[in-house]
VMD Tcl script that builds the backbone (N, CA, C; Angstrom):
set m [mol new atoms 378]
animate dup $m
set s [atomselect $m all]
$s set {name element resname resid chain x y z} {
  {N N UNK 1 A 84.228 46.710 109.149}
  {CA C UNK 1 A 83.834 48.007 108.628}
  {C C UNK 1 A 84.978 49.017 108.728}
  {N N UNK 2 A 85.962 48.944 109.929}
  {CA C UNK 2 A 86.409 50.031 109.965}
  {C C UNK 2 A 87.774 49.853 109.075}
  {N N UNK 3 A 88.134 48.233 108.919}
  {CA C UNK 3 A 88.763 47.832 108.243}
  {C C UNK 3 A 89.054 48.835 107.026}
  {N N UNK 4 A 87.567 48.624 106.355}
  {CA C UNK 4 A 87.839 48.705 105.053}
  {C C UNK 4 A 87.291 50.663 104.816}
  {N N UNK 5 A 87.298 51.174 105.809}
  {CA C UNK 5 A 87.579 52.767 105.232}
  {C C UNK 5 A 89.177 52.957 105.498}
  {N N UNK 6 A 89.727 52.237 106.222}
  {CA C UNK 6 A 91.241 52.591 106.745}
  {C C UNK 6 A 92.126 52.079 105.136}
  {N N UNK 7 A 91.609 51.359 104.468}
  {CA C UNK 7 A 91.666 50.637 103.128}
  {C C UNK 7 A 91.354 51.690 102.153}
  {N N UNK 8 A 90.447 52.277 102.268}
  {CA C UNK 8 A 89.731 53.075 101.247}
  {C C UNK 8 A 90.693 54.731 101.351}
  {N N UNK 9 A 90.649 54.936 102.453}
  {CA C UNK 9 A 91.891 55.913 102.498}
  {C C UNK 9 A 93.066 55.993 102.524}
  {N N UNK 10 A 93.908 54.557 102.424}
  {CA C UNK 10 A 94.908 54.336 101.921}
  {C C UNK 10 A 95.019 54.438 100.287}
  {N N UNK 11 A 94.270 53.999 99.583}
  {CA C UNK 11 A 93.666 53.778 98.464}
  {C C UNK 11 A 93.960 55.268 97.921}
  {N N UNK 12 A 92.748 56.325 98.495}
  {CA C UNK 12 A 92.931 57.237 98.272}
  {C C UNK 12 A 94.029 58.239 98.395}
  {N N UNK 13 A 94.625 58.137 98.885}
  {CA C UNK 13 A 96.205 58.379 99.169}
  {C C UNK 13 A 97.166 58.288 98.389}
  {N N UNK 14 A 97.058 56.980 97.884}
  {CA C UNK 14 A 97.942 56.635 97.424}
  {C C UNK 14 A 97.278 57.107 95.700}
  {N N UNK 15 A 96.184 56.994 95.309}
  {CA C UNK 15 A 95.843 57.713 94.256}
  {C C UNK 15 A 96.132 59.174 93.782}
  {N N UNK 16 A 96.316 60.225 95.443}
  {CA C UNK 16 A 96.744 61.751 94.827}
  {C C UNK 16 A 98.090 61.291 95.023}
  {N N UNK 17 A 98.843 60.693 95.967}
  {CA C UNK 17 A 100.655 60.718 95.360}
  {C C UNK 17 A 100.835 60.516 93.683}
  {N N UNK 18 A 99.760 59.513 93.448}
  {CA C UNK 18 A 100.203 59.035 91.764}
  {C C UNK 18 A 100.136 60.062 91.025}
  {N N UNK 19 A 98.863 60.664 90.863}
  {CA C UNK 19 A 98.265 62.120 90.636}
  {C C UNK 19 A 99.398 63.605 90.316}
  {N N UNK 20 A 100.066 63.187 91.444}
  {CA C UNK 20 A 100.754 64.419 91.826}
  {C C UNK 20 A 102.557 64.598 91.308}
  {N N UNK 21 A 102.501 63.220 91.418}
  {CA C UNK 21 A 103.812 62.476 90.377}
  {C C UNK 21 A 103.702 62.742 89.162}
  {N N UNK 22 A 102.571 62.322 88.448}
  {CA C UNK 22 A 102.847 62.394 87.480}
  {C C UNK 22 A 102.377 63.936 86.206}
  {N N UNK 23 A 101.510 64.445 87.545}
  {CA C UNK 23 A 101.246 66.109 86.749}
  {C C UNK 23 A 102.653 66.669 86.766}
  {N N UNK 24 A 103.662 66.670 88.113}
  {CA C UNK 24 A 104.730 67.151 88.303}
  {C C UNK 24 A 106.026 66.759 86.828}
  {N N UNK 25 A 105.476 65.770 86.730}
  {CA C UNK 25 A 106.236 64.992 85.736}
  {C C UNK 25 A 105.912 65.990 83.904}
  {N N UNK 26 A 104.815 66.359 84.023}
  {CA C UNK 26 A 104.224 66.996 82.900}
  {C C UNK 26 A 104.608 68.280 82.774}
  {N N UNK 27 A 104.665 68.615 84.062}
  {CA C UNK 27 A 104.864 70.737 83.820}
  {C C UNK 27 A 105.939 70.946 84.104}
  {N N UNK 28 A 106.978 69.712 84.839}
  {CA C UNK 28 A 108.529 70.182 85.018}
  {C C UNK 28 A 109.650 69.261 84.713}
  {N N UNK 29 A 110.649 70.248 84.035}
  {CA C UNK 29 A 111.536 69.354 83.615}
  {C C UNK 29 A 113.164 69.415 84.644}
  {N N UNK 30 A 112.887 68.203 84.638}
  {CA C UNK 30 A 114.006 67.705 85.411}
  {C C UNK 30 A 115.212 67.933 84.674}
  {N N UNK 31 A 116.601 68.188 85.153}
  {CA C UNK 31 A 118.154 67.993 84.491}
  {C C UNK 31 A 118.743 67.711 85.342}
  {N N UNK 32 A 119.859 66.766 84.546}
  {CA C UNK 32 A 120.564 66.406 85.270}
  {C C UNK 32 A 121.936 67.692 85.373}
  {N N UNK 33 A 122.636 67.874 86.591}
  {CA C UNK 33 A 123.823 68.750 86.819}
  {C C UNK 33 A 124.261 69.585 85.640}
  {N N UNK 34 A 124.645 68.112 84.568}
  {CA C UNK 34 A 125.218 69.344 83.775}
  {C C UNK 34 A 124.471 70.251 82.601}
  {N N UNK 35 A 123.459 69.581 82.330}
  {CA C UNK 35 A 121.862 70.452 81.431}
  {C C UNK 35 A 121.351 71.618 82.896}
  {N N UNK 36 A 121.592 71.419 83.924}
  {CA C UNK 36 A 120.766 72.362 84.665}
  {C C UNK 36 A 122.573 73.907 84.535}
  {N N UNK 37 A 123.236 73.221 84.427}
  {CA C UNK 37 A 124.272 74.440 84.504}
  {C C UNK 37 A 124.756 75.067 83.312}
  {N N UNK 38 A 124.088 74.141 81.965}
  {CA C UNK 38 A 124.287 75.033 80.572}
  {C C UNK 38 A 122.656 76.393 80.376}
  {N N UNK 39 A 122.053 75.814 81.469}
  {CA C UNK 39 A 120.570 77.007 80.869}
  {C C UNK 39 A 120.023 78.128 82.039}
  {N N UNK 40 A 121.253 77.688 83.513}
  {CA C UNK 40 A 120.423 78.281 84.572}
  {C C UNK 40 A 120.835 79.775 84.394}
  {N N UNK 41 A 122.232 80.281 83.643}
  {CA C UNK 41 A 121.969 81.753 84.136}
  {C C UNK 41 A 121.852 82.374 83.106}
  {N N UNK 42 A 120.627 81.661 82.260}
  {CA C UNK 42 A 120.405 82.720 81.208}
  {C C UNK 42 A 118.708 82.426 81.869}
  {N N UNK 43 A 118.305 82.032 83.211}
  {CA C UNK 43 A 117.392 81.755 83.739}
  {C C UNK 43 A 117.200 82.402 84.820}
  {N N UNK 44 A 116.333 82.492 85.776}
  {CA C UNK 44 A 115.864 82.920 87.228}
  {C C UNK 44 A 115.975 81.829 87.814}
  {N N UNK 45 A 117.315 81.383 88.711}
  {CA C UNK 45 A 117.646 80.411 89.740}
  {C C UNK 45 A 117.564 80.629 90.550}
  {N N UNK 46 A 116.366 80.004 91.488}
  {CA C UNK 46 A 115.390 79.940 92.497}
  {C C UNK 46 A 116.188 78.991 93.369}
  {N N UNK 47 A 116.695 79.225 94.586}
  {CA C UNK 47 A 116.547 78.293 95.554}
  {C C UNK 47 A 115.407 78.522 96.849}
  {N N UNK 48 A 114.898 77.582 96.585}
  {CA C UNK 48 A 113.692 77.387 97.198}
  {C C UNK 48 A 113.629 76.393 98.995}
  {N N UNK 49 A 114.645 76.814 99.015}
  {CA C UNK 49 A 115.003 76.066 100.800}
  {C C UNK 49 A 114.882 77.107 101.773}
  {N N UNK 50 A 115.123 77.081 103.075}
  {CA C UNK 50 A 114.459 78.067 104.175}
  {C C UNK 50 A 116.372 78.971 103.860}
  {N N UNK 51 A 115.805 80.154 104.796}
  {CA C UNK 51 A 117.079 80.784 104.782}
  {C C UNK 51 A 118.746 80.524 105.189}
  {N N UNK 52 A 118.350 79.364 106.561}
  {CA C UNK 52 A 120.056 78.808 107.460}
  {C C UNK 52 A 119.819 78.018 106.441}
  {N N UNK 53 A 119.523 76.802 105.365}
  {CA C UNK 53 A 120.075 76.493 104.544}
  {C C UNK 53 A 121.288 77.110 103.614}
  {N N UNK 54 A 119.938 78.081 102.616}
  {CA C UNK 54 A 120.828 79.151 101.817}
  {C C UNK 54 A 122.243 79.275 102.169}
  {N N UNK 55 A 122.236 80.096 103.935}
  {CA C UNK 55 A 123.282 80.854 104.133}
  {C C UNK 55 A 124.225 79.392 104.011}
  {N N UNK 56 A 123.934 78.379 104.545}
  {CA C UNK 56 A 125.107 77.073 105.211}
  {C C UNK 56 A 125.816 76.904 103.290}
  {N N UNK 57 A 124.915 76.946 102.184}
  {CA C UNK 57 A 125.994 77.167 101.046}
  {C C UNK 57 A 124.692 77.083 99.556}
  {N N UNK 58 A 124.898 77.564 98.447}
  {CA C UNK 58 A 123.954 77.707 97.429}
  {C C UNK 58 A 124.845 77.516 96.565}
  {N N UNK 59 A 124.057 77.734 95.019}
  {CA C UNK 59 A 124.561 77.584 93.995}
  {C C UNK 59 A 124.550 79.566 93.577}
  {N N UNK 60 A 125.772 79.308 93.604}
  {CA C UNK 60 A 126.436 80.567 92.681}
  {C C UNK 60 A 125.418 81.609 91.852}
  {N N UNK 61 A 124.975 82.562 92.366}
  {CA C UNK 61 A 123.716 83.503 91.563}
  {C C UNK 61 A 122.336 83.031 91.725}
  {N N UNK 62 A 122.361 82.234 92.799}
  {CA C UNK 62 A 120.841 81.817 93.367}
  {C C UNK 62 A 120.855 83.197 94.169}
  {N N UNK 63 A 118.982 83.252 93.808}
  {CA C UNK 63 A 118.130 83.640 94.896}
  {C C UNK 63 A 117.350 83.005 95.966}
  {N N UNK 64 A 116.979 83.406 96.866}
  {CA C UNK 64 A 116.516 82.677 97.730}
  {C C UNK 64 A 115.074 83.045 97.913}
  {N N UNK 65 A 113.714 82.471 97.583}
  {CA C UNK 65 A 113.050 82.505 97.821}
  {C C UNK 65 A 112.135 81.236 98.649}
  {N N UNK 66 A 112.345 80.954 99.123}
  {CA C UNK 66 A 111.859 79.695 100.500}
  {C C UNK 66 A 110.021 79.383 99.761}
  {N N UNK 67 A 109.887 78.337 99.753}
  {CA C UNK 67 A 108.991 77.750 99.446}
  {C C UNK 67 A 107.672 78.329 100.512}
  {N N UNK 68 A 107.985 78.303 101.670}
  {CA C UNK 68 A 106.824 79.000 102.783}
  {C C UNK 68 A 106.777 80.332 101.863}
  {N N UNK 69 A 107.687 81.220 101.564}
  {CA C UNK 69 A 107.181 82.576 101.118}
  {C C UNK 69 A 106.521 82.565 99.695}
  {N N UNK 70 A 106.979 81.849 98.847}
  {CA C UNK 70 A 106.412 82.248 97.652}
  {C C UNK 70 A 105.200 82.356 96.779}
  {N N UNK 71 A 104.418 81.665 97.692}
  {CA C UNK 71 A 103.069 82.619 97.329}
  {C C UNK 71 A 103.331 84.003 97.466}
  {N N UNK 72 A 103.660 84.866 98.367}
  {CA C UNK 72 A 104.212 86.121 98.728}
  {C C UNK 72 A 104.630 86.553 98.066}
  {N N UNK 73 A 105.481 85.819 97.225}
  {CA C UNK 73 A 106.756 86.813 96.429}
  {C C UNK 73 A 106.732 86.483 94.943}
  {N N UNK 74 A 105.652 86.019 94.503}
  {CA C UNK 74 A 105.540 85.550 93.076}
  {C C UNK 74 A 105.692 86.625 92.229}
  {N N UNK 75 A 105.124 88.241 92.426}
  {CA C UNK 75 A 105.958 89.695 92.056}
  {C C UNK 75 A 107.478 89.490 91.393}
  {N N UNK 76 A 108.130 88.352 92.256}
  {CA C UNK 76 A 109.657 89.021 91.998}
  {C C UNK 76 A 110.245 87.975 90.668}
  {N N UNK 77 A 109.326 87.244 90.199}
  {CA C UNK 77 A 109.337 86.055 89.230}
  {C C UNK 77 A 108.551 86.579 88.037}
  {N N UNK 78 A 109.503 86.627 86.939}
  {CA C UNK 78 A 109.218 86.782 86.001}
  {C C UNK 78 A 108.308 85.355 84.799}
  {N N UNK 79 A 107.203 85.796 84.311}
  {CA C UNK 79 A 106.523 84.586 83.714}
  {C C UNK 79 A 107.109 84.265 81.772}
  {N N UNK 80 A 107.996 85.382 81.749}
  {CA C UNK 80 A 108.423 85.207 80.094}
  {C C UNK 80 A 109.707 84.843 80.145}
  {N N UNK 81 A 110.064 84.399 81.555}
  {CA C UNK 81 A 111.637 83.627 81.415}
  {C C UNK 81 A 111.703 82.485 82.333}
  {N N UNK 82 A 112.431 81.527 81.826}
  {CA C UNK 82 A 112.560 80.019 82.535}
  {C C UNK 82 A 112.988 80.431 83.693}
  {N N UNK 83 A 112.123 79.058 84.787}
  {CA C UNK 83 A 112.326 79.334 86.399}
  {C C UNK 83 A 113.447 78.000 86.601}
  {N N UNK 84 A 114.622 78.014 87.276}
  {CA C UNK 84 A 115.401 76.810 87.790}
  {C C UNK 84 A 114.714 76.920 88.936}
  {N N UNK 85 A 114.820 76.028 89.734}
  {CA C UNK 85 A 114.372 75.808 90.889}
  {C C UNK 85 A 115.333 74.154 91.412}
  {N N UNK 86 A 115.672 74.667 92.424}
  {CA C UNK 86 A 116.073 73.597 93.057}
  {C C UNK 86 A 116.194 73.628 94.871}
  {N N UNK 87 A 116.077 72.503 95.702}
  {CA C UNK 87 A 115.859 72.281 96.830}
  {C C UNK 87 A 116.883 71.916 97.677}
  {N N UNK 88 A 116.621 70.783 99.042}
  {CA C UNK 88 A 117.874 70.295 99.155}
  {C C UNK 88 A 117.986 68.726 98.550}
  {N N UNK 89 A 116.654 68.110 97.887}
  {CA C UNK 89 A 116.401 66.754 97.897}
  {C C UNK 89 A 115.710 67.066 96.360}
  {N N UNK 90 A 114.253 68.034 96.309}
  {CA C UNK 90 A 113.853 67.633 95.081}
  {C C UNK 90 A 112.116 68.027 95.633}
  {N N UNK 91 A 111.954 67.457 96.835}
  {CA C UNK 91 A 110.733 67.778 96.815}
  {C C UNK 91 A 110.023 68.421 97.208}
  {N N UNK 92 A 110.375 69.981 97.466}
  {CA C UNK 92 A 109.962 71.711 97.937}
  {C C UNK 92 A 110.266 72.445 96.671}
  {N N UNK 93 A 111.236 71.522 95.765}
  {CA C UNK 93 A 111.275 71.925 94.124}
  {C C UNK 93 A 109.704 71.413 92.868}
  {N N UNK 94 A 109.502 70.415 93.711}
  {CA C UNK 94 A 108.562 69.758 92.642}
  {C C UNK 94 A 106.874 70.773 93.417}
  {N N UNK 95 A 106.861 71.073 94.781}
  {CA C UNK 95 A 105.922 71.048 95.537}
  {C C UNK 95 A 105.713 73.285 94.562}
  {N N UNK 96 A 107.045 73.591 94.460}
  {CA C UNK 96 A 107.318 74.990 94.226}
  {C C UNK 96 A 106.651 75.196 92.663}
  {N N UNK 97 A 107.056 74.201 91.885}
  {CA C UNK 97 A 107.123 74.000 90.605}
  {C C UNK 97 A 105.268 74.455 90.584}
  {N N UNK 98 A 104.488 73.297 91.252}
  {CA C UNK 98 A 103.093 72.988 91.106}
  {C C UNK 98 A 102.568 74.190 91.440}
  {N N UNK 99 A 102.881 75.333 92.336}
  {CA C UNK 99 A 102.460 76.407 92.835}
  {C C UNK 99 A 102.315 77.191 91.417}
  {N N UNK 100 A 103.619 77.746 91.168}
  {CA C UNK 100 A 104.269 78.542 90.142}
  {C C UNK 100 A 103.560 78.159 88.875}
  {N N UNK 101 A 103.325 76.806 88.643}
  {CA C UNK 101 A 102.495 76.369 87.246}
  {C C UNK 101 A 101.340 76.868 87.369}
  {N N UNK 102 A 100.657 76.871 88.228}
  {CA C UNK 102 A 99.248 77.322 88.882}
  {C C UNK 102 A 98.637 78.560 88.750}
  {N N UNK 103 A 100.489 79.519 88.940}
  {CA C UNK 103 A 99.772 80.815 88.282}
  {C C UNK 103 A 100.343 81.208 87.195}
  {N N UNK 104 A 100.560 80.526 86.294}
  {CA C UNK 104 A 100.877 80.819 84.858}
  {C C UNK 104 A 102.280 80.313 84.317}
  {N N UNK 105 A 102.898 80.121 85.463}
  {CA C UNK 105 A 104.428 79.919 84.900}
  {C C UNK 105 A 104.735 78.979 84.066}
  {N N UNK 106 A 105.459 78.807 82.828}
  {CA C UNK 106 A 105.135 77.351 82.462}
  {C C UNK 106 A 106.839 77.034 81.688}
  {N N UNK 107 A 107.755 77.753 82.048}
  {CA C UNK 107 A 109.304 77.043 81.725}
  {C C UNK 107 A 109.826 76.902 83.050}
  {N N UNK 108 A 109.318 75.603 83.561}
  {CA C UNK 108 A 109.950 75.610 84.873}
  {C C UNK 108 A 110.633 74.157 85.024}
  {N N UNK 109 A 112.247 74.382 85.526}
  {CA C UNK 109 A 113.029 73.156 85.573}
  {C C UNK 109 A 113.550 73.337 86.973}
  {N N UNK 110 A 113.972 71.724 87.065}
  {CA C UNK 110 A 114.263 71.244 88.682}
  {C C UNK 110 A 116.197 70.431 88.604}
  {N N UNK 111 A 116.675 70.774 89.551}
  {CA C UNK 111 A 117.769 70.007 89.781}
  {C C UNK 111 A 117.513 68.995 90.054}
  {N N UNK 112 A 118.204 67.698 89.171}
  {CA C UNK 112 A 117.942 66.559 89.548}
  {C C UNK 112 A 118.787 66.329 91.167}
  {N N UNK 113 A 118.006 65.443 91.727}
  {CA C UNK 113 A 119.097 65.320 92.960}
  {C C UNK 113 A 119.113 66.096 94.026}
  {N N UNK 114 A 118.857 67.707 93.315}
  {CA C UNK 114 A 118.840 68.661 94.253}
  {C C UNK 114 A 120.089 69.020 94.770}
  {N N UNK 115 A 120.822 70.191 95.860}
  {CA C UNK 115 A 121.500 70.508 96.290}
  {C C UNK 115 A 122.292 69.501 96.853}
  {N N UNK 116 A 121.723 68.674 97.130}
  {CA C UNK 116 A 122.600 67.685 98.242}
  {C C UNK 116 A 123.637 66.975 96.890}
  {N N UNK 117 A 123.512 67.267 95.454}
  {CA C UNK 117 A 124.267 66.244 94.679}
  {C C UNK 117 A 124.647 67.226 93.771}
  {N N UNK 118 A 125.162 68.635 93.874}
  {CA C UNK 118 A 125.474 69.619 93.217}
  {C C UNK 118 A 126.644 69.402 93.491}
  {N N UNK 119 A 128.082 69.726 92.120}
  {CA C UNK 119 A 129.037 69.359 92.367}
  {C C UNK 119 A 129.960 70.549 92.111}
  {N N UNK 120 A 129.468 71.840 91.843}
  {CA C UNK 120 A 129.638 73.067 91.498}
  {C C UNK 120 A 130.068 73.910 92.041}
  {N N UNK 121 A 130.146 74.972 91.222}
  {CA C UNK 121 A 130.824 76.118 92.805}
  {C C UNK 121 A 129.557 76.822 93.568}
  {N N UNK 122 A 129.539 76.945 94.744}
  {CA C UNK 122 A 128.662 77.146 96.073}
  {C C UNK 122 A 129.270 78.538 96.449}
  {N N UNK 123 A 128.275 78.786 97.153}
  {CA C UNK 123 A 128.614 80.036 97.861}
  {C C UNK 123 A 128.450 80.169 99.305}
  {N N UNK 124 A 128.825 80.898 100.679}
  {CA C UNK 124 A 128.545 80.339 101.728}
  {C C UNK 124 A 128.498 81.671 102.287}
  {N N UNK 125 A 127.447 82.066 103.252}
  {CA C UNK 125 A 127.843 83.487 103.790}
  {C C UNK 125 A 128.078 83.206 105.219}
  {N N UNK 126 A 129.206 84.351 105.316}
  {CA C UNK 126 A 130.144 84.044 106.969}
  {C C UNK 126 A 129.413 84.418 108.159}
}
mol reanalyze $m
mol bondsrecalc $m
mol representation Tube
mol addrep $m
């Protein structure tokens, strides 16, 4: 018996990851480096990592809005212009994306790769 709920909630589990993959897949578009650096600054480029990230180095004319805050700060996001968003991996970008779609946003793109595979100029504060 207990077998098979430990089964059934694996099951289920593994049904909202699929779920969640593939809505993410629907409302955001991924680019690779060099499509994310021909459209981001005619965009709102979101970095969405905690702050000692940010400061340790960003992409050039990012803002920093941290994924914990942005329910908070959805005010400072405009809904009639494309959102970049990117992380240090991809997935506080995809997790940001689903928020932001939620309340209306709907031109929202992700760095493929994320920060950790940005090959660009960075910024670092001392």
């Amino acid at each position: 018996m207990e077998l098979w709920i430990l089964i059934a909630a694996v099951v289920i589990l593994i049904a909202i990851g699929l779920y969640r993959f593939f809505k993410a897949r629907k409302i955001l578009n991924t680019l690779s480096e060099e499509e994310f650096r021909e459209g981001y600054r005619k965009a709102q480029l979101i970095d969405v990592r905690e702050p000692k990230e940010y400061d340790g180095g960003h992409i050039l004319g990012a803002r920093n809005i941290p994924l914990s805050q942005l329910r908070n700060r959805l005010a400072e996001l405009r809904k009639d212009k494309p959102v970049y968003l990117y992380c240090q991996s991809g997935a506080r970008s995809t997790r940001a994306a689903m928020m932001l779609h939620k309340k209306g946003y709907n031109n929202l793109y992700m760095l493929e790769g994320g920060f950790k595979k940005w090959t660009g100029k960075i910024k670092t504060k001392n």
